[in-house]
LOFI-71803 format. One record per residue: residue number from 1; residue in three letters; x, y, z of N, C-alpha, C, O in turn. Coordinates in Angstrom, 2 decimals, padded with zeros to 5 digits. Atoms other than C-alpha are relative to their C-alpha. Layout:
BEGIN
+-----+-----+---------+---------+---------+---------+---------+---------+---------+---------+---------+---------+---------+---------+
!   n ! res !     npx !     npy !     npz !    capx !    capy !    capz !     cpx !     cpy !     cpz !     opx !     opy !     opz !
+-----+-----+---------+---------+---------+---------+---------+---------+---------+---------+---------+---------+---------+---------+
! NUM ! ala !       X !       Y !       Z !       X !       Y !       Z !       X !       Y !       Z !       X !       Y !       Z !
...
+-----+-----+---------+---------+---------+---------+---------+---------+---------+---------+---------+---------+---------+---------+
END
This chain:
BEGIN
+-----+-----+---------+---------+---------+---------+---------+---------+---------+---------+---------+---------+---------+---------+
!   n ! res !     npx !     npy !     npz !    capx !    capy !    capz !     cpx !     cpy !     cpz !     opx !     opy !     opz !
+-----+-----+---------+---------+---------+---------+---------+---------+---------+---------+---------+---------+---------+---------+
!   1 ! unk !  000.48 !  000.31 ! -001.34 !  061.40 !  044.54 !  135.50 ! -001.01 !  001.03 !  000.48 ! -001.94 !  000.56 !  001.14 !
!   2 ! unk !  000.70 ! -001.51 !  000.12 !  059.69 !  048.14 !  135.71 ! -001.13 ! -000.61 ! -000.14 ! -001.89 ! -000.82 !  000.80 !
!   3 ! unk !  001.50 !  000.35 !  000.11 !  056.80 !  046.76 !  134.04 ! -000.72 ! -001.11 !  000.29 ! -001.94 ! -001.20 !  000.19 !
!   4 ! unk !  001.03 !  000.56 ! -000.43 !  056.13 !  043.87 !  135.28 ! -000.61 !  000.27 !  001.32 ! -001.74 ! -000.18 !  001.50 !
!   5 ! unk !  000.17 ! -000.60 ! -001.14 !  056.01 !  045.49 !  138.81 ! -000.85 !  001.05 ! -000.36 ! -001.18 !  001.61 !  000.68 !
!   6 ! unk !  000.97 ! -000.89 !  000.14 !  053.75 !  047.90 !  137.47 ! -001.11 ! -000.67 ! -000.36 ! -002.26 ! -000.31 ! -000.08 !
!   7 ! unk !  001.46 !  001.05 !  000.24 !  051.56 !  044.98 !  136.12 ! -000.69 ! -000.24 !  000.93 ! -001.88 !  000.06 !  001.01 !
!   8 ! unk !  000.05 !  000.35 ! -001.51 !  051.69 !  043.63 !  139.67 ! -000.71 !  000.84 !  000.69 ! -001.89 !  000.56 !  000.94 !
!   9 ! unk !  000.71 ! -000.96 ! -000.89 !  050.83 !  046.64 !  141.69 ! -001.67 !  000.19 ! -000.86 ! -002.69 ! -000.04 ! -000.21 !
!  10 ! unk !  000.99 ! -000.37 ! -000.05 !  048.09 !  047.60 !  139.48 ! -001.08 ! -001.27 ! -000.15 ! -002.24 ! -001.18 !  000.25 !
!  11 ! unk !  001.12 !  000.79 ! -000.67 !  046.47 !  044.27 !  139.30 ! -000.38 ! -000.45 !  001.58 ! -001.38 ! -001.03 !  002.02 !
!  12 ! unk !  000.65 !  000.26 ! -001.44 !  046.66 !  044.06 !  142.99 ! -001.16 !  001.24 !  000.57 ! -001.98 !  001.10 !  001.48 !
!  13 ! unk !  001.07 ! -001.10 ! -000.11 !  044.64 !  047.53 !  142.89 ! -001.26 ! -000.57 ! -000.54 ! -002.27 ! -000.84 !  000.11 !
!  14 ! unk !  001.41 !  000.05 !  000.72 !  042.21 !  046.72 !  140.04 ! -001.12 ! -001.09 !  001.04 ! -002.20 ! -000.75 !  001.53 !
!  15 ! unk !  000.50 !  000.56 ! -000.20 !  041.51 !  043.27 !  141.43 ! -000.26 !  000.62 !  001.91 ! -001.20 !  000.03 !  002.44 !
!  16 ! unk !  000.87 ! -000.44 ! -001.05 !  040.86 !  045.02 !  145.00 ! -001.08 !  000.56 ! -000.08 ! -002.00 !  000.20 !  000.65 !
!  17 ! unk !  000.89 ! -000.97 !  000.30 !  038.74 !  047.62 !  143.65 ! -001.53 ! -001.36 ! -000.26 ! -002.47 ! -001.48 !  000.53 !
!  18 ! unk !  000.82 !  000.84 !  000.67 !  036.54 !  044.87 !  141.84 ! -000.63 ! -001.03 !  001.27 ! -001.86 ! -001.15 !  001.27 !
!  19 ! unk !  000.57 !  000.81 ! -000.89 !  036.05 !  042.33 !  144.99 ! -000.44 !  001.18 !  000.85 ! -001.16 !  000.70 !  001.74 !
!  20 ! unk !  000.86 ! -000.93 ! -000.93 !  034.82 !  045.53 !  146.88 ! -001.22 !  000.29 ! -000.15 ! -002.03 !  000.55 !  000.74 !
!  21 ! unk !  001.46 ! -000.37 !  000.66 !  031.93 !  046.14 !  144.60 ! -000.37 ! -001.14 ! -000.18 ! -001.58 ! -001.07 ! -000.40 !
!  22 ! unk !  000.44 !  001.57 ! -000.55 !  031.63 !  041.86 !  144.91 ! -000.92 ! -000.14 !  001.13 ! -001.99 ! -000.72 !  001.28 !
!  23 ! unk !  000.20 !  000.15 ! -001.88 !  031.33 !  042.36 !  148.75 ! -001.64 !  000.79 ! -000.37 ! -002.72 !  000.25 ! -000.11 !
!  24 ! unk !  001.70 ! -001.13 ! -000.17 !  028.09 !  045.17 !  148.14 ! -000.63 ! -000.78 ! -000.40 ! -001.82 ! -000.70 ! -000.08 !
!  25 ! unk !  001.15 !  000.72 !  000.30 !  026.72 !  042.46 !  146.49 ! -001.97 !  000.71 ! -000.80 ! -003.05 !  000.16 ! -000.65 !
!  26 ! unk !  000.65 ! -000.31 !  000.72 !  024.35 !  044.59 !  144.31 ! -000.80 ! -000.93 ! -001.06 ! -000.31 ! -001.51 ! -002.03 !
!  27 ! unk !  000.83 !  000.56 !  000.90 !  021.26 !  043.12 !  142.83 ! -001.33 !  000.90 ! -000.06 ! -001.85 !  001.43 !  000.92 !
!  28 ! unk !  000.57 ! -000.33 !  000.36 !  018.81 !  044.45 !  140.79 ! -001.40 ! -000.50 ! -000.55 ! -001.10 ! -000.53 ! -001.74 !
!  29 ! unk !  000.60 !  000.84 !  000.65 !  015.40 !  042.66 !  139.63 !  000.79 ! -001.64 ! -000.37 !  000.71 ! -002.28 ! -001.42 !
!  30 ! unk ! -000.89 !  001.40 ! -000.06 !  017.77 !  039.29 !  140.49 !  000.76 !  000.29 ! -001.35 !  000.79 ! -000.51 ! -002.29 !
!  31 ! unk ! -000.92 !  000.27 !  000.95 !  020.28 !  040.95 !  138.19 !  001.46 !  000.32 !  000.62 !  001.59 !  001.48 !  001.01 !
!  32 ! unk ! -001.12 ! -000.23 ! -000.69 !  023.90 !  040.72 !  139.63 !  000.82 !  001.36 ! -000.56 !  001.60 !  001.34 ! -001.51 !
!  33 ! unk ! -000.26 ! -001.28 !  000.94 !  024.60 !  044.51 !  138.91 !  001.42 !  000.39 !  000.48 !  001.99 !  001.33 ! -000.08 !
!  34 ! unk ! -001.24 ! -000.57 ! -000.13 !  027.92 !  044.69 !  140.64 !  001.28 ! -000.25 ! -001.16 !  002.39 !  000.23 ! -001.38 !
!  35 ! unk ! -000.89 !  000.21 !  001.69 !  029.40 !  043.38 !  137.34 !  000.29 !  000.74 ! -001.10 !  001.24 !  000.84 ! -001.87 !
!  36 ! unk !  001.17 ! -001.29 !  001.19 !  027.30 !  045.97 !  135.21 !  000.93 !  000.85 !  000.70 !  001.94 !  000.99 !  000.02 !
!  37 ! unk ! -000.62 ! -000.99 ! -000.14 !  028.91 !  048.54 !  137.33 !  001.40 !  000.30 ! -000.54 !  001.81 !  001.13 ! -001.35 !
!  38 ! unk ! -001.49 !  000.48 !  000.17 !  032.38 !  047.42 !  137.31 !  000.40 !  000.25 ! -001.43 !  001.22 !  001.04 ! -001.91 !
!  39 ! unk ! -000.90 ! -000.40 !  001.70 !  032.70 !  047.00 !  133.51 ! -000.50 !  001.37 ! -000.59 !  000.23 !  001.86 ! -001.46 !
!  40 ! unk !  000.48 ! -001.28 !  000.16 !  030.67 !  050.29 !  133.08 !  000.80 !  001.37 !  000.67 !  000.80 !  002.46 !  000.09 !
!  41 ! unk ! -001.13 ! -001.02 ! -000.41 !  033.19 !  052.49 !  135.31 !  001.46 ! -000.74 ! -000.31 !  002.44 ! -000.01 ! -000.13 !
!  42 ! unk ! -001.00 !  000.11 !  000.53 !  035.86 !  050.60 !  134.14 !  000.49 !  000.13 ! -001.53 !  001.62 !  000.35 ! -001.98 !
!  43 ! unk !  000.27 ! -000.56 !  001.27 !  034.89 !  051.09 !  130.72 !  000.43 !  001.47 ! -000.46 !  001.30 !  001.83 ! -001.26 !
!  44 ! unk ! -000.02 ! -001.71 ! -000.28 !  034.57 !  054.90 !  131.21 !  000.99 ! -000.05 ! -000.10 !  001.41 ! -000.02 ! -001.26 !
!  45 ! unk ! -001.34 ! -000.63 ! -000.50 !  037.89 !  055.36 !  132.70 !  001.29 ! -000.58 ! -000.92 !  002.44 ! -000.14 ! -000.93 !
!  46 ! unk ! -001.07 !  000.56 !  000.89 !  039.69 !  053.10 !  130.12 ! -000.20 !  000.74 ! -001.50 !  000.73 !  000.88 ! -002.29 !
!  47 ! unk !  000.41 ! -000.98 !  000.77 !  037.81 !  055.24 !  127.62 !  000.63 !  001.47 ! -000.07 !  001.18 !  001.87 ! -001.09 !
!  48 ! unk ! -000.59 ! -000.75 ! -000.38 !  038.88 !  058.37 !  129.29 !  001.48 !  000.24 ! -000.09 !  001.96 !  001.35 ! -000.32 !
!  49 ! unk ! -001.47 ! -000.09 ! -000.27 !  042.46 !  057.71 !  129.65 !  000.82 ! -001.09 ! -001.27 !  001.85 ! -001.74 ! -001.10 !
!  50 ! unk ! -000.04 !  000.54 !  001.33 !  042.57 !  056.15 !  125.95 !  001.01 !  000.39 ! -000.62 !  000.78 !  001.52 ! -001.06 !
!  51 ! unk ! -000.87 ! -000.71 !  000.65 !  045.93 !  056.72 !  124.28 !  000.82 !  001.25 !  000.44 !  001.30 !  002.21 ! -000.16 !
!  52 ! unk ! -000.38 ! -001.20 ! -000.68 !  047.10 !  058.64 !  127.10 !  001.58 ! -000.02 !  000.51 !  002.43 !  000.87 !  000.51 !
!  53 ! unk ! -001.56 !  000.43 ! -000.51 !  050.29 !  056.70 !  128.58 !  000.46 ! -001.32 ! -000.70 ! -000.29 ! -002.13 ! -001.25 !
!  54 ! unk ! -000.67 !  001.03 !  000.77 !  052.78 !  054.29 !  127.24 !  001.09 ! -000.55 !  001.10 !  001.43 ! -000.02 !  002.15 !
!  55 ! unk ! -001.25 !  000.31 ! -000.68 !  055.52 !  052.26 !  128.47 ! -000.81 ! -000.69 !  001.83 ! -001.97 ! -001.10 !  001.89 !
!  56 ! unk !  000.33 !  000.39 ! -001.07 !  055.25 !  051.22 !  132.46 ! -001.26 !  000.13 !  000.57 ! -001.93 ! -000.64 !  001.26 !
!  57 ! unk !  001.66 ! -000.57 ! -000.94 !  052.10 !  053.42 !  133.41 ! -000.98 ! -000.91 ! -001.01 ! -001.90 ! -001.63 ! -000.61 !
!  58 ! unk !  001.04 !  000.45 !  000.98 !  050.46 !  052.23 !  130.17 ! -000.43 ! -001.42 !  000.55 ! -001.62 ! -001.64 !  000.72 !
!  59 ! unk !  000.64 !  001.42 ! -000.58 !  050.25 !  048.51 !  131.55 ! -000.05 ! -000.20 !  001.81 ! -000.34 ! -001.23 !  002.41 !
!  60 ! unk !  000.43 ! -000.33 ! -001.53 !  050.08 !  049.72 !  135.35 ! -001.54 !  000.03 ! -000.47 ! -002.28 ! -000.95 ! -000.42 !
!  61 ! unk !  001.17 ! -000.16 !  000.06 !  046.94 !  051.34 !  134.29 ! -001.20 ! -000.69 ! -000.64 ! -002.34 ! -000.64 ! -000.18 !
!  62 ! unk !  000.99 !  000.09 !  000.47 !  045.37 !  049.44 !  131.31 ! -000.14 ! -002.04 !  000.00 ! -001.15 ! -002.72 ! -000.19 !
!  63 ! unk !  000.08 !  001.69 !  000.06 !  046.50 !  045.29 !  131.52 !  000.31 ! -000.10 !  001.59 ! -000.01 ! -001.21 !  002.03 !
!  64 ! unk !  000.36 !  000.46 ! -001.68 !  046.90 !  045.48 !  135.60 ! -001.21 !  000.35 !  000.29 ! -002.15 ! -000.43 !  000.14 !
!  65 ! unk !  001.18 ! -000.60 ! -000.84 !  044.34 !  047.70 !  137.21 ! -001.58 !  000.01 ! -001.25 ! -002.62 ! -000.53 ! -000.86 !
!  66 ! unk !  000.87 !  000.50 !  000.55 !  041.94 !  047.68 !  134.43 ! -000.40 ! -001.70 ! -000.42 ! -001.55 ! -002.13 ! -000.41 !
!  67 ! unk ! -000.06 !  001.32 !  000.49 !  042.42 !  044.10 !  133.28 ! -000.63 ! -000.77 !  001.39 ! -001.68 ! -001.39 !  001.27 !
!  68 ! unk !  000.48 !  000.08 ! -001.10 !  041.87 !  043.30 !  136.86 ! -001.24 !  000.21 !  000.72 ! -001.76 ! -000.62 !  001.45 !
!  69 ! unk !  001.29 ! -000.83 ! -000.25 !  038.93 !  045.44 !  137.58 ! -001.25 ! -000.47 ! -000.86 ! -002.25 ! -001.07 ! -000.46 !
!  70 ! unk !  001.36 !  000.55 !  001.13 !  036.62 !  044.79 !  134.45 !  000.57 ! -001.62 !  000.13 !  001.66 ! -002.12 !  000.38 !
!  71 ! unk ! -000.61 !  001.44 !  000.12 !  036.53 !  041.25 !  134.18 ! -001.37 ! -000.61 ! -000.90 ! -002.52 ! -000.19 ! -000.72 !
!  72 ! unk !  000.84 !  000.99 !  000.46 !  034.73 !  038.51 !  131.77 !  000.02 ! -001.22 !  000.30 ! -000.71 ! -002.04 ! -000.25 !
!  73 ! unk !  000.41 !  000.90 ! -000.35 !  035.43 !  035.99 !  133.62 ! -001.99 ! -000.49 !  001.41 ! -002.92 ! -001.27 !  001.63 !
!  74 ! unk !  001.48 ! -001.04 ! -001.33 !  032.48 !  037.51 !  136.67 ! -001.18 ! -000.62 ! -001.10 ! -001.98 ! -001.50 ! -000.82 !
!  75 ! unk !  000.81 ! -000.64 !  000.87 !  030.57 !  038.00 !  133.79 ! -000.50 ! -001.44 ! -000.53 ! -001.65 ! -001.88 ! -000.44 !
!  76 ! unk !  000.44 !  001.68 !  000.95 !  030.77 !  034.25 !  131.74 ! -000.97 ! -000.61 !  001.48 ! -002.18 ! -000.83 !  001.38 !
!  77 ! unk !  000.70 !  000.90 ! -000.84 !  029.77 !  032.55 !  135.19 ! -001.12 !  000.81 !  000.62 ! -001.66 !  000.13 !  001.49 !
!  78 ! unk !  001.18 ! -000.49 ! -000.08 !  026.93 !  035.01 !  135.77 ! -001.10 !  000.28 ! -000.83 ! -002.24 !  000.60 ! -000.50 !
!  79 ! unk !  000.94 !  000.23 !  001.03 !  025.53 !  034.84 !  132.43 ! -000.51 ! -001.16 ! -000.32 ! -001.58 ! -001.46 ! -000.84 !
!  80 ! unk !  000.33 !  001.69 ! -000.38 !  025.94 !  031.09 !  132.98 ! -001.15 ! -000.26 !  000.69 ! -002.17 ! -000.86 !  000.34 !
!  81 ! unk !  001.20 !  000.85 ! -000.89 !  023.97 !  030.64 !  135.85 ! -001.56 !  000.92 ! -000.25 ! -002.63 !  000.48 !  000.17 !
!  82 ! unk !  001.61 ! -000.13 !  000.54 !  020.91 !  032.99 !  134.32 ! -000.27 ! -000.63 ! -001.09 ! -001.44 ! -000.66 ! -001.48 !
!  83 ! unk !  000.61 !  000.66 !  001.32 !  020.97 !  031.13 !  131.24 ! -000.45 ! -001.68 !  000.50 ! -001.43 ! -002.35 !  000.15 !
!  84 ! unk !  000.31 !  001.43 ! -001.08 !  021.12 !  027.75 !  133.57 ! -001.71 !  000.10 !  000.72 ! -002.63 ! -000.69 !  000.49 !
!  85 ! unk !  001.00 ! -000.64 ! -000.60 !  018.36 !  029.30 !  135.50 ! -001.34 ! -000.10 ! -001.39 ! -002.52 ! -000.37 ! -001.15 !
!  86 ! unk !  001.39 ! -000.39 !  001.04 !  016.09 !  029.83 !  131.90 ! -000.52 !  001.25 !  000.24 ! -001.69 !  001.55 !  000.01 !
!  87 ! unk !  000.53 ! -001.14 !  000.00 !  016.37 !  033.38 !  132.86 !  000.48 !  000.63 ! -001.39 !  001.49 !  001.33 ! -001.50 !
!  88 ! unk ! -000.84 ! -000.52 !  001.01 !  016.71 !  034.13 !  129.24 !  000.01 !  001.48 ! -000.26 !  001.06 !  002.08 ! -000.50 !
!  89 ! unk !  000.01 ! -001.47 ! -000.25 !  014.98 !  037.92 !  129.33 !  001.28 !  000.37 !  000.76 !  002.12 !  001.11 !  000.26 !
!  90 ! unk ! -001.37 ! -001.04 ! -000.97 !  017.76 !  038.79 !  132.30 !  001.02 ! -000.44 ! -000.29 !  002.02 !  000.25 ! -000.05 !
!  91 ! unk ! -001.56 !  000.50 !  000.66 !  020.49 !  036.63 !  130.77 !  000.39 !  001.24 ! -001.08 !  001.40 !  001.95 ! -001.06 !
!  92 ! unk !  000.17 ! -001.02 !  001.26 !  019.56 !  038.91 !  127.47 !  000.10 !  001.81 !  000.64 !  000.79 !  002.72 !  000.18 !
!  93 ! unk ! -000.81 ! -001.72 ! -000.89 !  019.67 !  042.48 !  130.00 !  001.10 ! -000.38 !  000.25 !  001.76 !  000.65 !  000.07 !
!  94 ! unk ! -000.98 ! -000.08 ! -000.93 !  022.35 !  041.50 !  131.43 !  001.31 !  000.39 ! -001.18 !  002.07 !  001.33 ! -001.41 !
!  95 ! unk ! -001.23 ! -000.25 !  000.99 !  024.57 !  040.63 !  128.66 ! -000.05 !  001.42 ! -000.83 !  001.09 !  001.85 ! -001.03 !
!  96 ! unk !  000.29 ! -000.90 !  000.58 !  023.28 !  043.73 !  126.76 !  000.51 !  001.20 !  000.66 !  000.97 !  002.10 ! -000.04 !
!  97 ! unk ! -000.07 ! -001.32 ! -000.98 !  023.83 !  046.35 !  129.70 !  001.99 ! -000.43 !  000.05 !  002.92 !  000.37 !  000.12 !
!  98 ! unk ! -001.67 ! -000.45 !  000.02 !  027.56 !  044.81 !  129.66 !  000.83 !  000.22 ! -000.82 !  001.87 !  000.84 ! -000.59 !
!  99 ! unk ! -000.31 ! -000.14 !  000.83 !  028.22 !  044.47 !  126.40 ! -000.24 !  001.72 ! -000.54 !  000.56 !  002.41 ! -001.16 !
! 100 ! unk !  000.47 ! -001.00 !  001.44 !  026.62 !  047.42 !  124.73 !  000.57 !  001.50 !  000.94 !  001.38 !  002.39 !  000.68 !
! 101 ! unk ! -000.39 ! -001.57 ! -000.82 !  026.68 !  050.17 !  127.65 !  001.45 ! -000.06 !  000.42 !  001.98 !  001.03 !  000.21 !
! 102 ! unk ! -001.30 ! -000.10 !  000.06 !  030.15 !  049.44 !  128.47 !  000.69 !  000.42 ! -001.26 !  001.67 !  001.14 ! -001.10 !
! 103 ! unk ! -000.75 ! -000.70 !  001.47 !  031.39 !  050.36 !  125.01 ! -000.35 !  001.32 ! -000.71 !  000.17 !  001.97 ! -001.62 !
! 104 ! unk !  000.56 ! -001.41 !  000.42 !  029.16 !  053.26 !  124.81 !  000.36 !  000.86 !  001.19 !  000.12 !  002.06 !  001.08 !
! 105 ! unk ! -000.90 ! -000.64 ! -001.41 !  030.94 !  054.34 !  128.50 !  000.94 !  000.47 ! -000.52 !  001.21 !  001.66 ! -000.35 !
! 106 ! unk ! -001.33 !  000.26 !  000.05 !  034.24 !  053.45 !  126.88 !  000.12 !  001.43 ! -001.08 !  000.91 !  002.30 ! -000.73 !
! 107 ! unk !  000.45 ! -000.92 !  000.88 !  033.30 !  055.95 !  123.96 ! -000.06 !  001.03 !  000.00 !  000.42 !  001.87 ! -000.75 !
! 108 ! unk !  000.71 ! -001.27 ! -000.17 !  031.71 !  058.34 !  125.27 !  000.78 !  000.59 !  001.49 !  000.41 !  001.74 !  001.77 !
! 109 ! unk ! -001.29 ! -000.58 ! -000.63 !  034.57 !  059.04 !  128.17 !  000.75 !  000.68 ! -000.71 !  000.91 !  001.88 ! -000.52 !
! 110 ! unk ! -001.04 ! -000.90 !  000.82 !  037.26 !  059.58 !  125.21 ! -000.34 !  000.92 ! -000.56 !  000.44 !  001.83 ! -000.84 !
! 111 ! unk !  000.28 ! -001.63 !  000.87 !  035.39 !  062.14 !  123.48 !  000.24 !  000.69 !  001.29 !  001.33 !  001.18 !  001.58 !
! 112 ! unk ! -000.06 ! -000.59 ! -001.68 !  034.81 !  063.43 !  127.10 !  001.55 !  000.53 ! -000.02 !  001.83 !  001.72 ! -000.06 !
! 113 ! unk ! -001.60 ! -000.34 !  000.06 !  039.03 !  063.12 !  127.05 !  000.66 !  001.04 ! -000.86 !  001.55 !  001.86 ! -000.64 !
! 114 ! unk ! -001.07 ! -001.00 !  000.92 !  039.81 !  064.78 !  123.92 ! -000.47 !  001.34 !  000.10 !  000.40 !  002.20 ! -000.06 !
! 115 ! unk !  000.79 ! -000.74 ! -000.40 !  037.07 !  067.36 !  124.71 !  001.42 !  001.30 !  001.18 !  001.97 !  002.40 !  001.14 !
! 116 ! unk ! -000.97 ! -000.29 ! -000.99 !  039.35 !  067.88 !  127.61 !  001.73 !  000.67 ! -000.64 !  002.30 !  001.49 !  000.08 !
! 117 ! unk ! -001.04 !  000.39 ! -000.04 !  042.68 !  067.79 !  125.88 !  000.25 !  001.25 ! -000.66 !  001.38 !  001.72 ! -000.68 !
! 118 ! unk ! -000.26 ! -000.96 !  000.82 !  041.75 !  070.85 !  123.61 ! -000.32 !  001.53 !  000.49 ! -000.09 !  002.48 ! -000.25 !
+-----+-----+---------+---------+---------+---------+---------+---------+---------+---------+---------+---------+---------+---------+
END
């Protein structure tokens, strides 16, 4: 019961965190960047805190509040409507800046972590 109440709480965090940076409504060259951010600091911090907790916190922190926070669903229906659009250049940034720099966030946090750890 522990954990699913820890699922709970932290997806009611993540998914707050995530409709806040919705609300700013960030756009860039008509590219919806509050998405880009989102999986880019959520990236980081899931990077960062990589192999760090187990048990209750582990899915507080990484299948609630992260799972919550980064999201591909945001992401499918915004790559949708630039590819709908025939914006294929910013369909092609877009997906690129979430795909690629998010995993080089996610990356380049844990070294950051173990950096830290020693």
């Amino acid at each position: 019961m522990s954990s699913y109440l820890a699922l709970v709480i932290g997806a009611i965090l993540g998914s707050s965190f995530r409709y806040f940076f919705t609300l700013l409504n960030f756009n860039i060259l008509g590219l919806p960047v509050a998405t880009i951010l989102v999986n880019i600091i959520g990236s980081a911090m899931a990077g960062y805190f990589f192999n760090k907790f187990n048990g209750a916190l582990y899915i507080f922190i990484y299948i609630g509040f992260f799972g919550s926070f980064t999201t591909l669903s945001a992401f499918n229906i915004e790559l949708f409507s630039l590819v709908s659009d025939k914006s294929f250049i910013k369909a092609f940034i877009y997906f690129s800046l979430n795909i690629f720099i998010s995993f080089i966030f996610f990356y380049l946090f844990h070294m950051i972590s173990l950096r830290f750890a020693n």
